[in-house]
N, C-alpha and C positions, 0 to 999 in steps of 0.2 A: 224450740220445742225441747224441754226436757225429758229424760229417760224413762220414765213412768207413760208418757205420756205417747212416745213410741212404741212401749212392750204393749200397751192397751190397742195397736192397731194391729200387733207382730200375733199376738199369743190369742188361737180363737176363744172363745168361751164355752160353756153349755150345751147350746142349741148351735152353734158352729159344730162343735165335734161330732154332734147326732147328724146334723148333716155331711159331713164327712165319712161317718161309717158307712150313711147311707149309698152312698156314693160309690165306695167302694166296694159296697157288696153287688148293689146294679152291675159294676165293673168286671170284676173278678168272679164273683159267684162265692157259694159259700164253702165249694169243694176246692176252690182256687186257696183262699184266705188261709191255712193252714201251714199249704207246700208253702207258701210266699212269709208266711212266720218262719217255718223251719230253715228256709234258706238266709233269713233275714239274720236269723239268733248263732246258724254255723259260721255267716261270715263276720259276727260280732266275733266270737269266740277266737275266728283265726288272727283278726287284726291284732288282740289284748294279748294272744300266744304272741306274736312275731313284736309287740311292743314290747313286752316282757323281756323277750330274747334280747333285743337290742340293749334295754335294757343296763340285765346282766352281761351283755358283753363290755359295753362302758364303765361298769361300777370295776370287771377285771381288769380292764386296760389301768383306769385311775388305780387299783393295785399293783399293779406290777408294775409300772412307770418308776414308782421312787424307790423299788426293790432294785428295778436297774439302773438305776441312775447314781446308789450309794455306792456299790464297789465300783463303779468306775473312777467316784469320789475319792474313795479311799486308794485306791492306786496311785492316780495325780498327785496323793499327800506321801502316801509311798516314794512314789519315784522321786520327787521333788528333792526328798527328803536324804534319799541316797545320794543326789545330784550334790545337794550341799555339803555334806558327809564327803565325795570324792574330790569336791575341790576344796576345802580341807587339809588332806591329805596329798596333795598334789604339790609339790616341791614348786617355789616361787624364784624366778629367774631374776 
């Protein structure tokens, strides 16, 4: 079975959806339907804040990763450097 051909049994249509809202208002009521959006739409809002946050905390890590990782670089070419420099200079027996 191709994919078309699955979203056609997945996704209701028209007269599905009317019967669904139906459904739901038998259920809930129509004083219900409101608090149960409000609650629905705060906990959208909080997931897309705390993805966000995550986010941005990734995009600073991927920042600061190669800020720390150069001077330590440069040290290593530092030190190295002196290293070869002192033996060099170092009287050979």
């Amino acid at each position: 079975m191709n994919m078309n051909g699955l979203l056609a049994f997945v996704v209701p249509g028209g007269w599905e959806l009317v019967l669904i809202v139906i459904v739901v208002l038998l259920l809930f009521g129509a004083k219900k339907i409101p608090e149960l959006a409000k609650g629905l739409g705060t906990g959208i809002k909080e997931f897309k804040k705390a993805t966000n946050e995550i986010n941005s905390e990734v995009q600073r890590a991927m920042e600061d990763e190669p800020a720390k990782s150069t001077p330590s670089q440069s040290n290593q070419q530092s030190a190295s450097s002196t290293n070869n420099s002192q033996s060099d200079q170092a009287p050979k027996a």
